[in-house]
C-alpha positions as CSV (number, residue, x, y, z in Angstrom):
1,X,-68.2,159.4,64.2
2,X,-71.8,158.4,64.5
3,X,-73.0,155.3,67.1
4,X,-74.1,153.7,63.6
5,X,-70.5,154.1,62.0
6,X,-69.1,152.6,65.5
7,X,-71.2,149.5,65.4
8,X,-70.7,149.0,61.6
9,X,-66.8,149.0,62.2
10,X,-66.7,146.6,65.6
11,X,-68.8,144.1,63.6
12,X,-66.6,144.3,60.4
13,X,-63.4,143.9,63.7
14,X,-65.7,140.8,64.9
15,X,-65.4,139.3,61.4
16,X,-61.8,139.5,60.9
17,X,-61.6,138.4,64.5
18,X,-63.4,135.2,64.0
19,X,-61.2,135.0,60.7
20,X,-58.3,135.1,62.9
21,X,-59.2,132.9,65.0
22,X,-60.3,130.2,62.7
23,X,-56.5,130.6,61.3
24,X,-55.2,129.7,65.0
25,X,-57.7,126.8,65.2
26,X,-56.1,125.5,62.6
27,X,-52.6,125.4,63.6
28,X,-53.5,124.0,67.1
29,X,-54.9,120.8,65.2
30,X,-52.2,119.8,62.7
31,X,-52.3,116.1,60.8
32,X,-50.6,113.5,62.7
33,X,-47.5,112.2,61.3
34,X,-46.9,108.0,61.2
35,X,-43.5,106.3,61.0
36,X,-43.1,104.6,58.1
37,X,-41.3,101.4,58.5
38,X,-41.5,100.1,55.1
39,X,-41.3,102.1,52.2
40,X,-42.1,101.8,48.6
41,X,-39.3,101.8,48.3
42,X,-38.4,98.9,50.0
43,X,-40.7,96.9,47.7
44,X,-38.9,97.7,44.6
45,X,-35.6,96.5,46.1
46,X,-37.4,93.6,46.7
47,X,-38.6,93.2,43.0
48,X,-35.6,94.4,41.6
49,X,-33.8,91.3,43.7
50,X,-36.3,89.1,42.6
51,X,-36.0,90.2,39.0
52,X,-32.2,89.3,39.6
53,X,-33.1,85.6,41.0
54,X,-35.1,85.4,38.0
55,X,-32.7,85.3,35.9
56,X,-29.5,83.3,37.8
57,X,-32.7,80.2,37.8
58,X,-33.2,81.1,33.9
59,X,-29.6,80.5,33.4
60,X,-29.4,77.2,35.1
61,X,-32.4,75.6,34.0
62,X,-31.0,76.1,30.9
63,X,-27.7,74.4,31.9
64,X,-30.0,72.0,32.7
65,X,-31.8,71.4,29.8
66,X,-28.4,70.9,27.9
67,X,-27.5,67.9,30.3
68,X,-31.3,66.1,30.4
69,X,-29.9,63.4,29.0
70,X,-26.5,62.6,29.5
71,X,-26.1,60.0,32.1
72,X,-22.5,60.8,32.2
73,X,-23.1,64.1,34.1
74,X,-25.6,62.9,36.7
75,X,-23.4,64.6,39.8
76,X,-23.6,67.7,37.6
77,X,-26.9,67.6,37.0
78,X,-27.6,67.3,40.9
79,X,-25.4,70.2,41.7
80,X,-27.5,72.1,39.9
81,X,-30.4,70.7,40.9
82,X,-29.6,72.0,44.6
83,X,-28.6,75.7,42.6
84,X,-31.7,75.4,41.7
85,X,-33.5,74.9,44.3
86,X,-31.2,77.5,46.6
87,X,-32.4,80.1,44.5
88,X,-35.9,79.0,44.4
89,X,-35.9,79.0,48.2
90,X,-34.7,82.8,48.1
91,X,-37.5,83.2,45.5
92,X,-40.0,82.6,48.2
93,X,-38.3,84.3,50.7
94,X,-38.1,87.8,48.5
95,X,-41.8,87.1,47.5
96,X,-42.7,86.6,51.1
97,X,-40.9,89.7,52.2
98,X,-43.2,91.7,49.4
99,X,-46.5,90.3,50.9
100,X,-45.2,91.6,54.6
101,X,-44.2,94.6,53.0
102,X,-47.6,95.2,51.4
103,X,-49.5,94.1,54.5
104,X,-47.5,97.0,56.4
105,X,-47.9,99.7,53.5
106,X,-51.6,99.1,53.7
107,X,-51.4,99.6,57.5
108,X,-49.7,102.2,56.9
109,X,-51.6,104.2,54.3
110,X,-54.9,103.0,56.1
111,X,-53.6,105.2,59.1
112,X,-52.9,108.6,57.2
113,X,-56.3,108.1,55.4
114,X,-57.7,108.3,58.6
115,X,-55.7,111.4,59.4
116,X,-56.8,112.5,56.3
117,X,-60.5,112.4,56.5
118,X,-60.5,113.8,59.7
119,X,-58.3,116.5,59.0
120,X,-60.7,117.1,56.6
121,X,-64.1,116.6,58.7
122,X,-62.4,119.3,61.0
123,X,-61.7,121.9,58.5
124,X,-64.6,121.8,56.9
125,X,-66.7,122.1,60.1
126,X,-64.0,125.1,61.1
127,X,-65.3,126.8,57.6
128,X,-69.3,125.8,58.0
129,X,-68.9,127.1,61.5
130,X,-67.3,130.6,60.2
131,X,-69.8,131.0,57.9
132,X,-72.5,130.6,60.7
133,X,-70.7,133.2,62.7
134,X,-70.6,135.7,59.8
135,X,-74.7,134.9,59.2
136,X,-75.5,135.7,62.7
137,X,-73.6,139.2,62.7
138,X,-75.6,140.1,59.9
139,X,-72.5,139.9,57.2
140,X,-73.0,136.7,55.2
141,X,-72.9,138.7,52.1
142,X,-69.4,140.2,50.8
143,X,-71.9,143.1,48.8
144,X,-74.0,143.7,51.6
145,X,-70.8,145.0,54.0
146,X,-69.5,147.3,50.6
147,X,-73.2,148.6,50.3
148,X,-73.5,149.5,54.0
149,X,-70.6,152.2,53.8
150,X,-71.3,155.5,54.6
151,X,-69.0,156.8,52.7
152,X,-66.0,156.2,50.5
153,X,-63.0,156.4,53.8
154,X,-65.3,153.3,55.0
155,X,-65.9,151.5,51.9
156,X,-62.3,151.2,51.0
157,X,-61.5,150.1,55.2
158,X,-64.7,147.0,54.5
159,X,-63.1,146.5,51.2
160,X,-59.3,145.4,52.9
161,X,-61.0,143.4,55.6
162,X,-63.3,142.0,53.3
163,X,-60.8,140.7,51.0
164,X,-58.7,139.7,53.7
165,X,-62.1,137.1,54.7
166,X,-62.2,135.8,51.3
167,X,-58.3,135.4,50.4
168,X,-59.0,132.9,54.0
169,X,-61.9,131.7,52.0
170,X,-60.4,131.0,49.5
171,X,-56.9,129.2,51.3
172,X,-60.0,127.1,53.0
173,X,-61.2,126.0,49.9
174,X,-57.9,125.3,48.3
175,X,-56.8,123.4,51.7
176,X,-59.9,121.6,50.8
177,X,-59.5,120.2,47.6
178,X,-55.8,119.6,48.5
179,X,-56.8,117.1,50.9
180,X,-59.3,115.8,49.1
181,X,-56.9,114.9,45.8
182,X,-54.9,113.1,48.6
183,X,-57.1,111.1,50.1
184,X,-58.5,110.1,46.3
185,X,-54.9,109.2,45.9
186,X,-54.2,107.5,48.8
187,X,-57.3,105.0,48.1
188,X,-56.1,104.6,44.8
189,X,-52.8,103.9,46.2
190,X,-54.5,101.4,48.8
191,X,-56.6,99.7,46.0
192,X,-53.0,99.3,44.0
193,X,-51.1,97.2,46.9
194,X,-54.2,95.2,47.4
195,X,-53.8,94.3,43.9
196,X,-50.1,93.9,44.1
197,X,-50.3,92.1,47.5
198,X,-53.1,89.5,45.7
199,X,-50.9,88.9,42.8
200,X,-47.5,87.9,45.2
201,X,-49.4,85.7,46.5
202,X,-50.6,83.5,43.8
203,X,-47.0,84.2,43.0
204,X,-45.7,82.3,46.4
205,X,-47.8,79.6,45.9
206,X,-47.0,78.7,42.3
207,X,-43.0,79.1,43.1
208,X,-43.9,76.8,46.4
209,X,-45.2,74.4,44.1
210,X,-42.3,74.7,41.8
211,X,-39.8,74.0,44.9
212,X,-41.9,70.7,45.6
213,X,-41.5,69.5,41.7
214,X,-37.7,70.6,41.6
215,X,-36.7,68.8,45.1
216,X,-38.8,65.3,43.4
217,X,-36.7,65.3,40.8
218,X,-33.4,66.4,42.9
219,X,-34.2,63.3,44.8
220,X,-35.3,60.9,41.3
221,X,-32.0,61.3,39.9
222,X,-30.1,60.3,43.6
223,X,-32.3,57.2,43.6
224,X,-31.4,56.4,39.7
225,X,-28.4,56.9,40.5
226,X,-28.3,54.3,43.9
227,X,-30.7,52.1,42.2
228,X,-28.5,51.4,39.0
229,X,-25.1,51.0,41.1
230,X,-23.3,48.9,37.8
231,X,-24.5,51.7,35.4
232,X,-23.1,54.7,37.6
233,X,-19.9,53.3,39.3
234,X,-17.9,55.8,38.5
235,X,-19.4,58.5,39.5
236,X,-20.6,56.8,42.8
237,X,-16.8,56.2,42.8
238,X,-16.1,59.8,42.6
239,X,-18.7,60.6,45.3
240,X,-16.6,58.0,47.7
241,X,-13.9,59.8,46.6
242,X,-14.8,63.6,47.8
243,X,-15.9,62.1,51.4
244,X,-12.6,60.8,52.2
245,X,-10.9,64.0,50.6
246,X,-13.3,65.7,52.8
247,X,-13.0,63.5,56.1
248,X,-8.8,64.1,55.5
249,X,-9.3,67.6,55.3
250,X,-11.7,67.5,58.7
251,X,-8.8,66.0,60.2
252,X,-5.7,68.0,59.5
253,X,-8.3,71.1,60.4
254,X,-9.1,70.2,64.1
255,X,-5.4,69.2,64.6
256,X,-4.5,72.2,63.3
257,X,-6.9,73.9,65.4
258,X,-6.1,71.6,68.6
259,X,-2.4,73.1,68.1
260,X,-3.7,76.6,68.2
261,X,-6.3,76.3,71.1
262,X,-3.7,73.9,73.5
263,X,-6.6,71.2,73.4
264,X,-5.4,68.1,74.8
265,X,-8.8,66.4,75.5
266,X,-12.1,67.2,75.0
267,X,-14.7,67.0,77.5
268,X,-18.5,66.6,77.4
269,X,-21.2,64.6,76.0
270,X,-23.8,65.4,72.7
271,X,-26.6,66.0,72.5
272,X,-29.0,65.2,69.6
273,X,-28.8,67.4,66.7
274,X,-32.2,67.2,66.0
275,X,-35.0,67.7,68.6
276,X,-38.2,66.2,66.1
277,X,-37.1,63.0,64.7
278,X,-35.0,59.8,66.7
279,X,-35.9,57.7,63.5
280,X,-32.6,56.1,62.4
281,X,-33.3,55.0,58.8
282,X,-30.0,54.4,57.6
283,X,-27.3,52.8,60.0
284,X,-23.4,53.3,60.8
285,X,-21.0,50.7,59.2
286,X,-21.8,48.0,56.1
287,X,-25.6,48.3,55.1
288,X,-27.4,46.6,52.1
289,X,-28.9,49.2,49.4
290,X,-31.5,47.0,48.5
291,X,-29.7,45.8,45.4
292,X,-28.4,42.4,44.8
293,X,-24.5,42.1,45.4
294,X,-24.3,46.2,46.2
295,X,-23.8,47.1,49.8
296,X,-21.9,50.7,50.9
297,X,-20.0,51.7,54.0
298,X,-21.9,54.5,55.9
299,X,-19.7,56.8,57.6
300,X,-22.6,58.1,59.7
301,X,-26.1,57.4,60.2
302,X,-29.1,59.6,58.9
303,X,-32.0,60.8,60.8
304,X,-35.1,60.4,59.2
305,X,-38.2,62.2,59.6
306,X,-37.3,66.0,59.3
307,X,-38.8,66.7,56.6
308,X,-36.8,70.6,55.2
309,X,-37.5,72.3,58.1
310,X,-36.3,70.8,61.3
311,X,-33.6,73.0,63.3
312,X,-30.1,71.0,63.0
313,X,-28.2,71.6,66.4
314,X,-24.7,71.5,67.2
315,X,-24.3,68.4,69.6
316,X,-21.4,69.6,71.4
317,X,-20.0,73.0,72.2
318,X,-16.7,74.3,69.7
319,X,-15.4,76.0,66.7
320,X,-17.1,75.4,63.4
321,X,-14.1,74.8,60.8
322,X,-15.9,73.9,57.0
323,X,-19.5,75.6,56.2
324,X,-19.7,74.4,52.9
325,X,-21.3,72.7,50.1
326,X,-20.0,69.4,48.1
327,X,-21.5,67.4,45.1
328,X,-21.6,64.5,47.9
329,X,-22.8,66.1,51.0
330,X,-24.5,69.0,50.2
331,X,-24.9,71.9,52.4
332,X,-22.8,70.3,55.3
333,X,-21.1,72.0,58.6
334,X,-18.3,70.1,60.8
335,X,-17.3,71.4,64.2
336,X,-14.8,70.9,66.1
337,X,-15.3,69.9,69.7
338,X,-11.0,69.2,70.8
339,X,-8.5,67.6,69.8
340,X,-9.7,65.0,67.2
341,X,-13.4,65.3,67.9
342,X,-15.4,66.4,65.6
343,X,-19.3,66.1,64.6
344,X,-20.4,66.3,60.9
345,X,-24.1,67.4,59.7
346,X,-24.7,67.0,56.2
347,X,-27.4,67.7,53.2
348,X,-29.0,70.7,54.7
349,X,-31.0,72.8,52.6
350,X,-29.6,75.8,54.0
351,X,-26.9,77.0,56.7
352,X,-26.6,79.3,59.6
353,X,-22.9,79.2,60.3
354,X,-19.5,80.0,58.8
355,X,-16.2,78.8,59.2
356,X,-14.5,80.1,62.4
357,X,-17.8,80.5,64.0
358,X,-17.6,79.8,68.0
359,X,-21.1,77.4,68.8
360,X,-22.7,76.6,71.9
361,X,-23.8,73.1,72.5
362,X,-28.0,73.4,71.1
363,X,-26.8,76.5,68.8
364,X,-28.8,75.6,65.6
365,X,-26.5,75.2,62.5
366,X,-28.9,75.1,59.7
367,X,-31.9,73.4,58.6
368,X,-32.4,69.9,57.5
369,X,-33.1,69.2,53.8
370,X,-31.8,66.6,50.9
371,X,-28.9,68.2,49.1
372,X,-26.3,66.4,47.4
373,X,-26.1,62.4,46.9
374,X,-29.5,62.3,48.9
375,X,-33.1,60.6,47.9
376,X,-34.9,62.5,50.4
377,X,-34.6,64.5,53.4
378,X,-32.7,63.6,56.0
379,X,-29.8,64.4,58.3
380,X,-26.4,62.8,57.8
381,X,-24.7,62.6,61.5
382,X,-21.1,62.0,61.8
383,X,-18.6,61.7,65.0
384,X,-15.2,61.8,64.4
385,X,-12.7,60.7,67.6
386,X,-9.4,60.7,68.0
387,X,-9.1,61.2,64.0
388,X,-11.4,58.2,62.9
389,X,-15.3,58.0,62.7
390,X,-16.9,56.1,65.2
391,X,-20.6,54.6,65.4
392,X,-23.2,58.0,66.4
393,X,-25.7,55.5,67.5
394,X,-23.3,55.1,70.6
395,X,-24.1,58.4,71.6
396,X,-27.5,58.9,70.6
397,X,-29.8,57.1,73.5
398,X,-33.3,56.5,72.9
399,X,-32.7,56.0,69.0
400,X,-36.0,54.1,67.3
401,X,-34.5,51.1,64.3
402,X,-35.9,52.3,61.3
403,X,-33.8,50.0,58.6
């Protein structure tokens, strides 16, 4: 074999060398993989829950609609009222959840684009580099290598290496475009949950808005209701009524539970169950509505100035025994501290506890709101001792007169 032949095949080698090692280059440098912590997933449970919300409000605003007028279902109307505006409340939360979500995806995807372009940035460089290579050996051109043979043994040797350069050629290509039509996608994708993401917002503050109108008239009907005391007596009647059912029941439960624990006393002192109000707007004992010849009997006092979203906090350490929700209370919890001691917080928009729950004195039992017979929001205190409800105000030092 001539010199000529010799040099011919070490540069055709040096070729499918470089090829080779262009393929190696490639594996060392493969696209870096994110965790994904939200999913798409994940926003279409969260639609498909929202969807669901949807319609459990449809189907109460229509109960709603049905009782407008009829005076003689004004409790009614309030419990649904508070449905209402429960699921309203979960409404913002879902949609809320879907705006995180969105904010995450587009972290996220913003990431593997990254990955993306670079991946591609490197690849392409890898390729523009070969080519170089193959220009400065003198083989840029497939035809000029065949042509060079000396004879047909060494044409068909050129003709497996070179198609062994452009199948690679080819793979680089197609790796190419690959990447390409996925980063394309991804910004497409990206442009989509902006879109999305915009739109749940406008969504969150037109069912905010909502809340706002559904709690005024939530709290209208209450004061209707207090303000016309001759023209509602029965059903304020019926409200008295579920208190003391409740207040009897609060009883026989933390004897009950007094029996079961061997409580014989009960130690320690409470604490205020709110930490961002010590307005007292509505005392314990006899107080005037406002109305000529109408007075009530509060069991408790309320704490004003909590707006719906001060912390309610159980004043004592002990055993919750009723998380529930009454036409007269609302959302209310009562825990029991020992043997005939009990503390009562009542017309909550939401709650944090269940029955049989062990608390800590400070452990935060819901959130402060105006459900049930309730014109605004506030916090309803009780203390029951020794079975019968005694003045709060007793207990609560440093309380500013707001009656």
């Amino acid at each position: 074999m001539s010199k000529r032949t010799i040099w011919k095949r070490m540069s055709s080698l040096a070729l499918v060398l470089a090829v080779l090692f262009a393929l190696v280059g490639t594996d060392t440098a493969p696209l870096v993989e994110t965790a994904s912590a939200v999913t798409q997933g994940d926003i279409d449970a969260l639609k498909d829950d929202a969807d669901a919300l949807a319609d459990e409000k449809s189907a109460i605003k229509s109960r709603l609609s049905e009782l407008r007028n009829e005076k003689a279902n004004m409790l009614e109307r309030r419990v649904l009222l508070d449905q209402q505006i429960a699921v309203t409340e979960k409404e913002i939360a879902n949609t809320e959840n879907q705006i995180a979500g969105y904010q995450a995806l587009l972290t996220q995807t913003a990431l593997e684009l990254e990955e993306n372009q670079k991946e591609e940035e490197e690849r392409y460089e890898l390729f523009c580099e070969r080519t170089r290579v193959m220009e400065e050996n003198g083989t840029a051109s497939y035809w000029a290598v065949l042509f060079n043979a000396e004879d047909f043994s060494d044409l068909l040797s050129r003709l497996a290496d070179i198609q062994e350069v452009m199948d690679y050629d080819q793979s680089v290509l197609d790796n190419l475009r690959e990447i390409r039509a996925e980063i394309e996608a991804k910004q497409a994708y990206q442009e989509e949950l902006k879109t999305e993401a915009e739109a749940a917002k406008a969504t969150l503050e037109a069912t905010k808005a909502d809340l706002s109108a559904q709690r005024e008239e939530a709290n209208a009907l209450v004061a209707e209701l207090e303000s016309n005391v001759a023209e509602y007596s029965e059903q304020l009647a019926a409200v008295e009524e579920e208190e003391e059912a409740i207040q009897k029941e609060i009883v026989e439960k933390t004897n009950q539970l007094a029996a079961q624990m061997g409580w014989n006393a009960t130690v320690g002192g409470y604490i205020w169950p709110v930490t961002t109000s010590r307005r007292i707007t509505s005392p314990y004992g006899n107080r005037n509505t406002g109305i000529p010849g109408a007075s009530t009997n509060h069991k408790g006092v309320d704490i004003g100035g909590v707006y719906y979203s001060s912390n309610v906090l159980a004043t004592k350490a002990g055993i919750v025994i009723t998380s529930a929700y009454s036409s007269s209370y609302g959302n209310y919890v009562v825990v029991s501290h020992g043997k005939g001691n009990t503390t009562l917080y009542a017309h909550m928009s939401s709650r944090s506890v269940s029955e049989g729950d062990v608390v800590d004195q400070g452990d935060v039992l819901g959130i402060t709101g105006s459900t049930g017979i309730s014109s605004g929001p506030h916090l309803h205190y009780e203390i029951t001792e020794n079975g019968s409800r005694v003045n709060p105000l007793d207990y609560l030092p440093g309380y500013i007169q707001a009656w």
